[in-house]
C-alpha positions in Angstrom: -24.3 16.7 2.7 -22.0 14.4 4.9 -18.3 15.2 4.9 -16.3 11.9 3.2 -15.2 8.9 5.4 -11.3 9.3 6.1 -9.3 6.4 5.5 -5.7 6.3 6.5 -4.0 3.2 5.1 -0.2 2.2 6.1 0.6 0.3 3.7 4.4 -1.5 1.8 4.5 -1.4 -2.1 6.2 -4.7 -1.8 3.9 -6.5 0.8 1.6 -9.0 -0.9 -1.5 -8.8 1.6 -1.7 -4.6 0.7 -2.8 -5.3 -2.5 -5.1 -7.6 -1.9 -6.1 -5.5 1.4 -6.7 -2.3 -1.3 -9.1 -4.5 -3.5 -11.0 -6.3 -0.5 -11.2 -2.7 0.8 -12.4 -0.9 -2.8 -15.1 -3.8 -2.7 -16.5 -2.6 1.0 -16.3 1.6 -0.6 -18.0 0.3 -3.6 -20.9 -0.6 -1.5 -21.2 1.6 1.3 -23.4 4.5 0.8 -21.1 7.8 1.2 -18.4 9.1 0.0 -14.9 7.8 1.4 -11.8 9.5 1.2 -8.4 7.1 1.1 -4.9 8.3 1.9 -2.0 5.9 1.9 0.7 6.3 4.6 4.2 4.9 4.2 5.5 1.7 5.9 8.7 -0.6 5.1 8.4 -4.6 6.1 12.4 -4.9 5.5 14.1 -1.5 5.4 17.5 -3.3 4.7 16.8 -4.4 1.7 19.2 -3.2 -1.0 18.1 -1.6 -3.8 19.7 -4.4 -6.3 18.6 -8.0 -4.1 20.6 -10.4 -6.0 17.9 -13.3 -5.9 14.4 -14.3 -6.2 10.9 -13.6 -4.0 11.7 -17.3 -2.4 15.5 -16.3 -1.7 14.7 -13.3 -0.2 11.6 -14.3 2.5 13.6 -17.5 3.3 16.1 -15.3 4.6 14.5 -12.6 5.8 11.6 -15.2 7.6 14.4 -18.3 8.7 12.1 -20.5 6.5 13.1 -23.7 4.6 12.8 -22.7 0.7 10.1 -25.3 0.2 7.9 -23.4 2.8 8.1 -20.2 1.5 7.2 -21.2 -2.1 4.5 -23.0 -0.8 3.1 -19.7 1.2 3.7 -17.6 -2.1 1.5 -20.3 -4.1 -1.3 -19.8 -1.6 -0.5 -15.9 -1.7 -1.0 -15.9 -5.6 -4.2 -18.3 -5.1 -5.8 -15.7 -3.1 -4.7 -13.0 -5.0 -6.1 -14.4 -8.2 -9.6 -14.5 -6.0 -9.8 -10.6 -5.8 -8.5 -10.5 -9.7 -5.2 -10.1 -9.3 -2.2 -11.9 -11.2 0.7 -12.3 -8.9 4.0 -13.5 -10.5 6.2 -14.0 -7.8 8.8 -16.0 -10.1 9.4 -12.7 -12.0 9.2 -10.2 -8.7 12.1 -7.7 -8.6 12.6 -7.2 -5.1 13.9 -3.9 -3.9 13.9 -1.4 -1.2 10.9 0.5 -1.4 11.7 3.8 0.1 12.2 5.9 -2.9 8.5 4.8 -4.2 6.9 6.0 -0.6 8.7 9.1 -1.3 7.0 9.2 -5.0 3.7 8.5 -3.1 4.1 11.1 -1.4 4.3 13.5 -4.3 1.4 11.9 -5.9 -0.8 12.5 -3.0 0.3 16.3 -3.1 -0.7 16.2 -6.9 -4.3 14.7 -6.2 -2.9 11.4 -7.7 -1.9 9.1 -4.8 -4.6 6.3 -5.5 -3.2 6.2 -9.0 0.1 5.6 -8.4 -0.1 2.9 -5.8 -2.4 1.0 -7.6 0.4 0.9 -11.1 3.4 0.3 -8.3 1.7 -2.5 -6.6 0.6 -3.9 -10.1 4.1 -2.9 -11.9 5.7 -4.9 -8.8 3.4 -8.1 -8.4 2.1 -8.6 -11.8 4.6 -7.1 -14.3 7.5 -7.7 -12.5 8.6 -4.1 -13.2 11.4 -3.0 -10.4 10.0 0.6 -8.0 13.4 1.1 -6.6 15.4 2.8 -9.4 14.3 6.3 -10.1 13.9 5.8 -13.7 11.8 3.2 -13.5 9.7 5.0 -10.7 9.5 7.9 -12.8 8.4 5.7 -15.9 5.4 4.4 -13.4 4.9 8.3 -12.4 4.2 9.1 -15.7 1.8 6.2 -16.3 -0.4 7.6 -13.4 -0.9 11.2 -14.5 2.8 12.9 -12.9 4.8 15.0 -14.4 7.7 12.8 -15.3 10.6 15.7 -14.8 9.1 16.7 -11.5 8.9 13.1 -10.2 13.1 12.9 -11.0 13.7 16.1 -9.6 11.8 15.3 -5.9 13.6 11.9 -6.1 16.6 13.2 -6.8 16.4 15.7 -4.2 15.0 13.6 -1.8 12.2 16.2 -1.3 9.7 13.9 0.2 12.3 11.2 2.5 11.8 13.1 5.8 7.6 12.7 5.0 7.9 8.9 5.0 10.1 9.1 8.0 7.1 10.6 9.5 4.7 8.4 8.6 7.0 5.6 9.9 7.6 7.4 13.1 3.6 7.7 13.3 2.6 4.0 12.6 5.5 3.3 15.6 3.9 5.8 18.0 0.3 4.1 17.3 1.7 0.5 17.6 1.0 -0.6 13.8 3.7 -3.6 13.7 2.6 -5.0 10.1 0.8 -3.8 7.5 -1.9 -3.1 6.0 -3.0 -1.4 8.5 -6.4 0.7 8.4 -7.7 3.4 10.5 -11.5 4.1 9.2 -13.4 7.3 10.3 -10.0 8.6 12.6 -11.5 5.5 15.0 -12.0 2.4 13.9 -8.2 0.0 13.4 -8.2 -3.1 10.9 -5.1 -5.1 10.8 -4.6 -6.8 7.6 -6.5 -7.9 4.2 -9.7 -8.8 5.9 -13.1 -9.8 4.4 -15.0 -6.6 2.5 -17.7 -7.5 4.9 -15.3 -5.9 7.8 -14.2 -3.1 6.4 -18.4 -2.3 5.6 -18.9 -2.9 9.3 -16.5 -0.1 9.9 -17.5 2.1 7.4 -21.2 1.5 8.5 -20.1 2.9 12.1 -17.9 5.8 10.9 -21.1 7.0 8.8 -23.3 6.2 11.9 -20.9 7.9 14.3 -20.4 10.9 11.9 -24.4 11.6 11.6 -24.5 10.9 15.6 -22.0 14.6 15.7 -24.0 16.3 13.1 -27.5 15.8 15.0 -25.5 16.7 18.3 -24.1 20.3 16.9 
């Protein structure tokens, strides 16, 4: 039996594109034939961020981006027209921005729990749909909860910090590979997508990690 298709994802609970990356990308795995194992790697657009942003989505990306207010709501209505193509309900006008580092950290305790997928899928959903805020550690534990953790564990690694020097890593590792935005894919340790693209290229590199993988296996 083949071993499952690794898929390393650098991803931002707060970038827009991820989400709809993760569905255009669970379309592609839905299809292939083969297993395909997915583990999410942590990445922040706009470390400065304060926890508390006094301001909307709009405020924020026109002064984070130097663009005219009219602009960015503009972007944000195509965003959330796209979005709604691959099912999802964006609500930008209730978004809660924050920084996002104490959620990578949570992340990162999901994936040692076996419940990674889980919890980014209620994060980015709590944070673009619901307009829920992932920077307070009640309200992350709340979401840790909803996806299978063990709520008093998730307040004690937050509180503790347990898992900050892993998302430093994985920063430190998308820098070292060059990964300047996200999402960012990496699809059989080989193949590099940059971005939300089509289902139909993610396939193509899933079809060449599977044909690459039974390549090795005929050559032992």
């Amino acid at each position: 039996m083949s071993e499952p298709i690794s898929v390393h994802v650098w991803s931002d609970v707060a970038c827009p594109w991820c989400f709809i990356g993760k569905r255009r990308f669970e379309t592609a795995a839905a299809g292939h034939d083969g297993e395909v194992r997915v583990e999410y790697h942590s990445f922040e657009l706009a470390p400065d961020t304060p926890v508390d942003f006094e301001g909307s989505e709009v405020d924020f990306l026109a002064g984070h981006k130097g663009m005219p207010h009219e602009q960015v709501a503009q972007m944000l209505g195509q965003v959330t027209q796209i979005a709604a193509g691959e099912g999802l309900a964006y609500d930008f006008d209730n978004v809660q921005h924050t920084k996002t580092l104490k959620a990578h950290e949570l992340l990162h305790l999901a994936k040692a729990k076996g419940l990674q997928l889980e919890l980014m899928e209620r994060l980015f959903s709590a944070y673009f749909e619901q307009g829920r805020h992932v920077g307070h550690d009640e309200d992350l534990v709340s979401l840790a909860a909803e996806a299978g953790l063990d709520p008093d564990e998730a307040r004690e690694a937050l509180a503790q910090g347990t898992y900050r020097g892993a998302v430093q890593a994985d920063i430190a590792a998308a820098q070292q590979i060059g990964i300047r935005g996200v999402p960012f894919y990496i699809i059989g340790e080989k193949y590099g997508v940059s971005g939300a693209q089509s289902p139909e290229v993610f396939a193509e590199a899933l079809r060449r990690a599977r044909e690459d993988q039974a390549a090795e296996q005929v050559a032992r």
